[in-house]
C-alpha positions as CSV (number, residue, x, y, z in Angstrom):
1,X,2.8,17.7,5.9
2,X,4.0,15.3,8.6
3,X,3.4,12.2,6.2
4,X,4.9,13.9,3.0
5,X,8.2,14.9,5.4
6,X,8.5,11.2,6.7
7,X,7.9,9.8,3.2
8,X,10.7,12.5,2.1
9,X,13.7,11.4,4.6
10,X,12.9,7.6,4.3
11,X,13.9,8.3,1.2
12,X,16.7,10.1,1.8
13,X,18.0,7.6,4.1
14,X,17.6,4.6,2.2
15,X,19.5,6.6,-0.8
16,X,22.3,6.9,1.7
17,X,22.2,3.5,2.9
18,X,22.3,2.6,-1.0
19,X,25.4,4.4,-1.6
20,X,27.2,3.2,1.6
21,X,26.6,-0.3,0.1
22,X,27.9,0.7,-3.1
23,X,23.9,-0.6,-4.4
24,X,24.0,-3.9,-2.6
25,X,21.0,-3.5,-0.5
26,X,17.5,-5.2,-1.2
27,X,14.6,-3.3,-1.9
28,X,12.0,-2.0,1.0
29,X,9.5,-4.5,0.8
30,X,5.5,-3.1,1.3
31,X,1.9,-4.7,1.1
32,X,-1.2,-4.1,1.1
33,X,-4.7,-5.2,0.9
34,X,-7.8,-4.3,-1.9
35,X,-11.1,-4.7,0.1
36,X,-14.2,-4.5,-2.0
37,X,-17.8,-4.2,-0.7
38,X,-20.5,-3.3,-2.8
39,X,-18.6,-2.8,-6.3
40,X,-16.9,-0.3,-4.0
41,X,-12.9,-0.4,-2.9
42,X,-11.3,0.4,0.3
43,X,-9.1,3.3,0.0
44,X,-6.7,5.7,2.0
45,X,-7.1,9.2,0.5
46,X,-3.8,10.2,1.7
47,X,-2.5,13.1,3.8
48,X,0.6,13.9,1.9
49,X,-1.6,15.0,-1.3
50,X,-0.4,11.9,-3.5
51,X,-3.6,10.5,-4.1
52,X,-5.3,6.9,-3.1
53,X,-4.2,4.0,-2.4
54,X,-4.9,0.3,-0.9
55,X,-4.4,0.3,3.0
56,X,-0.7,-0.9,3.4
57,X,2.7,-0.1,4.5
58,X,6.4,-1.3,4.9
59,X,7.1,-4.7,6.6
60,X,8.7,-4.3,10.0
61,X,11.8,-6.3,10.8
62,X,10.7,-8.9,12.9
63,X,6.8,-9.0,11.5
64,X,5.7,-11.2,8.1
65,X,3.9,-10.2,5.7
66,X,0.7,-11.2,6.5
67,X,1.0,-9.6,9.9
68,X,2.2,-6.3,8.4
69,X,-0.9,-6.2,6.0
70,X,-3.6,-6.9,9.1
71,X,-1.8,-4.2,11.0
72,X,-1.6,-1.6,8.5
73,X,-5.0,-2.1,7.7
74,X,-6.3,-2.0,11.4
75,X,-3.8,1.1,12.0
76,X,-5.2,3.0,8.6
77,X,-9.0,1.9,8.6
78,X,-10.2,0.5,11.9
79,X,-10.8,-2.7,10.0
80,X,-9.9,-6.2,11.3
81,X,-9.8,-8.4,7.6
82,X,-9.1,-11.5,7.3
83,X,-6.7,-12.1,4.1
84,X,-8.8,-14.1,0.9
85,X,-6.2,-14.3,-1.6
86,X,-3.0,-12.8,-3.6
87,X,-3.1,-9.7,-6.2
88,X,0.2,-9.7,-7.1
89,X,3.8,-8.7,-6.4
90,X,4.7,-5.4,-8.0
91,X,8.6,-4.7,-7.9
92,X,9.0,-2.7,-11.4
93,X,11.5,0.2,-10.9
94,X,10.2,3.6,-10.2
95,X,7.1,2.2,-9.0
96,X,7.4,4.2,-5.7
97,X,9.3,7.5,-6.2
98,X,10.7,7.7,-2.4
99,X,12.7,4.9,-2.6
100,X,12.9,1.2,-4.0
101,X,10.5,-0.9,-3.1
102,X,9.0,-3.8,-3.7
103,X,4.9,-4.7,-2.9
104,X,2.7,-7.7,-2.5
105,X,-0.7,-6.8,-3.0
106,X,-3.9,-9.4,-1.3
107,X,-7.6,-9.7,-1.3
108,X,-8.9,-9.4,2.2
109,X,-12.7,-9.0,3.3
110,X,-13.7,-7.2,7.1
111,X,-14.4,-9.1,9.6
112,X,-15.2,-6.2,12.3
113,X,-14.1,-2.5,13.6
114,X,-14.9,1.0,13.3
115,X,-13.7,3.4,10.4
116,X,-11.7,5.8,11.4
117,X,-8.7,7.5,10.0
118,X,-4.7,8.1,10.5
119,X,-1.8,10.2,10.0
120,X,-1.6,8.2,6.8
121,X,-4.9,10.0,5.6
122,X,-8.4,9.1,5.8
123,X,-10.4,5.6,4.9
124,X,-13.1,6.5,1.5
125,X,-15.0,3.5,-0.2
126,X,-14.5,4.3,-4.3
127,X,-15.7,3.2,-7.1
128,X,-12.5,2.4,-9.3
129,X,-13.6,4.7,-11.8
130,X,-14.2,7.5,-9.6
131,X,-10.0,6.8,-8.8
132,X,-8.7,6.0,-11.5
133,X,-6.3,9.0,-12.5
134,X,-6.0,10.0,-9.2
135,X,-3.8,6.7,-7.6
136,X,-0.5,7.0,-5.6
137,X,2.3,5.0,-6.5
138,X,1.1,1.8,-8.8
139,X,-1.7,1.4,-7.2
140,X,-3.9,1.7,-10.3
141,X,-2.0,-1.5,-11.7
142,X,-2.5,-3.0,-8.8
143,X,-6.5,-2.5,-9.0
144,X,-7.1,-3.3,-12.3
145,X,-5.0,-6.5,-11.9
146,X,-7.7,-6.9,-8.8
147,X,-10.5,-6.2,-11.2
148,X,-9.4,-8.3,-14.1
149,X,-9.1,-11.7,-11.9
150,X,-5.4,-11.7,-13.0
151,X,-2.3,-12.4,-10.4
152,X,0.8,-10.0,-11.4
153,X,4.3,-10.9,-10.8
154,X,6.5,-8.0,-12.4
């Protein structure tokens, strides 16, 4: 419940902050990482009840990227990864119902840690098709981009 109320007033805020600028604000910008070992993917089953997705989260002010996506992961998982390649940038509207957003999805592999989970929900390895259905957010898109070798930029 904690998660789904946090998810809930970031939303709200940001819709405030939209209006105060009259719409002249950029979109939140996210990422995240897809992780496969074994024909399996590394997922969050997430605490709020909306399904799986990719560990990630929103960038922090003064953090790239990169770091956001190696902290999220560590934070979510337990995992240390090292980052292997680029997904793809998803930034269609709607694509995250809380608020706008925009995400940049990479291919990392572990590199050491311990599973364990967070407030976010807890760490599963999937097979896709065991998920697929059942995916917060775009994250479906985002995995069958993964599993089809193709980079998106939408």
């Amino acid at each position: 419940m904690k998660e789904k109320m946090k998810g809930w007033l970031a939303g709200l805020a940001y819709r405030v902050i939209v209006l105060f600028t009259f719409g002249q604000i950029s979109p939140l910008l996210g990422a995240g990482a897809i992780i496969e070992q074994d024909g399996k993917i590394l997922l969050i089953d997430r605490s709020d009840g909306l399904g799986y997705t990719v560990p990630g989260g929103i960038v922090r002010h003064k953090e790239t990227v990169e770091k956001c996506v190696l902290r999220e992961v560590r934070e979510e998982t337990g995992y240390e990864i090292k980052l292997t390649g680029l997904v793809g940038v998803y930034s269609k509207l709607g694509r995250d119902p809380r608020f706008r957003a925009v995400a940049i999805a990479y291919k990392g592999s572990i590199i050491s840690g311990t599973q364990h989970g967070s407030g976010e929900g807890e760490p599963c390895w999937r097979l896709p098709e065991e998920v697929f259905g059942h995916m917060a957010f775009d994250t479906e898109d985002m995995l069958k981009d993964y599993l089809s070798g193709r980079q998106n930029f939408s």
